[in-house]
N, C-alpha and C positions, 0 to 999 in steps of 0.2 A: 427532753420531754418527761413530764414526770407521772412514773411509773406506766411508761406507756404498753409496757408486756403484757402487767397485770390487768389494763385496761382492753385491748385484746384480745386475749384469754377471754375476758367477761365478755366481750362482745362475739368472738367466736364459738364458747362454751353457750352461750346464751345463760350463764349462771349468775341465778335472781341473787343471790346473798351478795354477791362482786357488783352486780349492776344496782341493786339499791344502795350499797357503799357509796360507789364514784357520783349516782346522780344525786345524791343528797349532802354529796360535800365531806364526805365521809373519810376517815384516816385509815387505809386496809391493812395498815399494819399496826397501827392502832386496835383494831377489832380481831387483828391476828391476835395479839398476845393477849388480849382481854378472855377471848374464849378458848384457845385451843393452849395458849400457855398457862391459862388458870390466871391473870394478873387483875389486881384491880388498878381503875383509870389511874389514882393519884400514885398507885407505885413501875407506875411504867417508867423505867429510865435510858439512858441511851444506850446501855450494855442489850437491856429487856427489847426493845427497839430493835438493836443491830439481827438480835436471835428472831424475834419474830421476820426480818426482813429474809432472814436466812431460810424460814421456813415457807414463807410465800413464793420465794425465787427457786426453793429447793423441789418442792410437794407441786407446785403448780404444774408440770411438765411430766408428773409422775413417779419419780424418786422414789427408792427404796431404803429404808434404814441406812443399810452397811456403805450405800454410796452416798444418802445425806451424810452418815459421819464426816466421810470425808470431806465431801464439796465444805459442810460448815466451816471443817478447820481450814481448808488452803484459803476458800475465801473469806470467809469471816474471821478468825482467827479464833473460833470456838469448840472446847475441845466435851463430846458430849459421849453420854454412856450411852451405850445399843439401846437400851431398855429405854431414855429417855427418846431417840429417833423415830422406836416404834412408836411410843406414845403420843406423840409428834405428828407422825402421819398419820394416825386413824383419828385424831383428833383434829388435822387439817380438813379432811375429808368426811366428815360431819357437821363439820362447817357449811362446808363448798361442795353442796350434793351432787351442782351439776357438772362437777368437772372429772369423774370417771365416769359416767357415763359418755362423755363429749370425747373420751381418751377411747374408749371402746368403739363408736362411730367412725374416729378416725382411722382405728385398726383396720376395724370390716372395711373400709375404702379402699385404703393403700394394698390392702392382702390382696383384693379381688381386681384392682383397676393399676397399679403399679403406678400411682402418683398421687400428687396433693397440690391443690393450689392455694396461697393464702386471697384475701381479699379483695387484695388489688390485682389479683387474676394471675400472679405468678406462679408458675409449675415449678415443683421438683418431680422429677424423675425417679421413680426410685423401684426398680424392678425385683430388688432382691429380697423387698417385703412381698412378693407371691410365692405363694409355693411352689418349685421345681416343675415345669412343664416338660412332657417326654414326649417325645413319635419315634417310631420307626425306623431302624438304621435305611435306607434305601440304595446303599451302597453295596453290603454282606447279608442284612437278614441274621446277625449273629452269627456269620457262621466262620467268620474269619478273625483270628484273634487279634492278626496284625493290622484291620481296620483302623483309619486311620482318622475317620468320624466315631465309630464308638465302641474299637478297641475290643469287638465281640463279644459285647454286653446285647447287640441289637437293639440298643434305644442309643437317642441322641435330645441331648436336654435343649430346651428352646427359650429356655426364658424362667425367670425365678430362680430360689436356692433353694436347696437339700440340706443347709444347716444352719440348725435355728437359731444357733446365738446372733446369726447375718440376718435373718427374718427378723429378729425381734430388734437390731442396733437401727433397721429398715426404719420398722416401726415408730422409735422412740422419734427417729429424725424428724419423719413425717407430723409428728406431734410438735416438735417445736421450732421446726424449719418453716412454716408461713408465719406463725406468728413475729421471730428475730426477722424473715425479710419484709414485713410487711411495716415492722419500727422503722426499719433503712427506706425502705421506699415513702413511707408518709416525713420522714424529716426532706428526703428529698425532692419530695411533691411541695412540700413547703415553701423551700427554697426556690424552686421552678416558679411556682407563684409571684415569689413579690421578685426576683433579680431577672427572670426573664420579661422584656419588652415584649414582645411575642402573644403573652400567656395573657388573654383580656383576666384583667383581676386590677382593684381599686388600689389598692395601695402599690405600692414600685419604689423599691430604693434609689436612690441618688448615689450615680455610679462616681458623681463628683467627690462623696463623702463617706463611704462607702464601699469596702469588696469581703468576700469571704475569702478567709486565708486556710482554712482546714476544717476536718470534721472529728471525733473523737467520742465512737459509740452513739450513744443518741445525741449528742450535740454538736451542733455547730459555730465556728467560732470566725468572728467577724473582726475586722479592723474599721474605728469608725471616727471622725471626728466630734472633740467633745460637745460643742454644737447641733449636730446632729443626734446625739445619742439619745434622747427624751422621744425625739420623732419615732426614732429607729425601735427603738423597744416599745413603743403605744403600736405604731403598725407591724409586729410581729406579733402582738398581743391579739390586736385587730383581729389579722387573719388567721391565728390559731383556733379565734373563735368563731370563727362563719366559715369552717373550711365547706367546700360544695361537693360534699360526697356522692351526692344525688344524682348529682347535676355529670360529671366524670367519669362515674360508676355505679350508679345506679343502687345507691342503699345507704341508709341512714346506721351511724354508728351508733348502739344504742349506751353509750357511756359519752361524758365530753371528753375532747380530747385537751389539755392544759399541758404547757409548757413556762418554765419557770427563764426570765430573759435576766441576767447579770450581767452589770456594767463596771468595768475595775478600770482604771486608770493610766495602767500599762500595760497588762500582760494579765493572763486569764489566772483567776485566783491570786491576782495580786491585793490591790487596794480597791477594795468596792465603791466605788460612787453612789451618795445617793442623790436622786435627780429631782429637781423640781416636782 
């Protein structure tokens, strides 16, 4: 699915610069390196490319300088000065106005309610972003050291952590744990769609020609005969474009959602086919 994070994000952050991007066709890493890397259109190349992707997948989640250094080099293989990460991020984020604020919403939630659900209704649990809840030993009353509930302190913790770097690893989860389960579950929702008979939905693959053989991050990956393959990629096409979010769940996504469907000859990233 392509750049289904970023896509997401825009529709969870509710952030206008992201959602005018994706609904007018728009390249968001393209418009990453044009504003926040200083590039102009004609000198954007695929080094210029790879950096801006680094900074959308880095900054989008919230990232700090000294850990985009990092992330840029182990994943991208880009190796950047402090000074240019800061630069980086306050200039991501002038961009993208509504996505610390959306960062800050999420906080206030998880602190006070010890969870987060993405879209498709999934919870994470996540208790240790509340602050430390006490009561009353009702064992000793404090007065026994060898308490064996709370050791003569007279409280006993009930929920939440007392150290913030747990509070804040809470947090960060919460920020990008519905949006990663909610990529897995919409490829999965996809898939339920057209290979389940069950699932009323127009198009249904031909189990004659036809099966999925594995998944690998956002994609899935089919074995198919060549005959079929024209069919098979117009109706995943199809239904990537009318998925019925409405209709399932009760809300329109306000970005489209696009997936890009390759056909190779043998073996995935082999030899591409092109199709009628």
């Amino acid at each position: 699915m392509s750049q289904i994070e970023l896509r997401l994000v825009a529709h969870a952050a509710e952030e206008a610069t992201m959602i005018d991007i994706f609904n007018s066709g728009g390249d968001i890493h393209m418009a990453t390196a044009m504003d926040v890397l200083k590039k102009t259109k004609e000198s954007i190349d695929k080094e210029t490319r790879k950096k801006a992707k680094a900074v959308n997948f880095g900054f989008v989640y919230g990232m700090f300088p000294p850990k985009f250094q990092a992330y840029a080099l182990e994943k991208f293989d880009l190796k950047l000065k402090l000074s240019e990460a800061k630069d980086y991020r306050s200039g991501y984020f002038r961009k993208y106005k509504g996505l610390l604020p959306w960062h800050r919403r999420v906080e206030a939630f998880v602190r006070q309610n010890g969870f987060i659900d993405s879209i498709f209704g999934r919870r994470r649990h996540l208790p240790q972003a509340m602050p430390e809840r006490l009561q009353d030993c009702t064992d000793c009353d404090g007065q026994d050291s060898t308490c064996f509930l709370c050791g003569g302190t007279g409280y006993v913790s009930v929920g939440g952590s007392a150290d913030e770097w747990v509070q804040r690893e809470a947090v960060r989860q919460a920020v990008n744990s519905p949006i990663q389960s909610a990529g897995s579950d919409l490829l999965l929702w996809i898939i339920g769609l057209i290979a389940s008979y069950s699932a009323p939905w127009k198009f249904k693959i031909d189990r004659e020609r036809v099966f999925g053989v594995g998944s690998a991050h956002d994609s899935m990956l089919f074995e198919c005969h060549r005959s079929y393959a024209k069919e098979f990629k117009e109706g995943i096409m199809w239904t990537v474009a009318n998925l019925p979010f409405k209709k399932y769940f009760n809300f329109e996504m306000r970005v489209p959602v696009l997936m890009d469907v390759n056909v190779y000859a043998d073996c995935w990233e082999g030899q591409e086919l092109v199709l009628p």
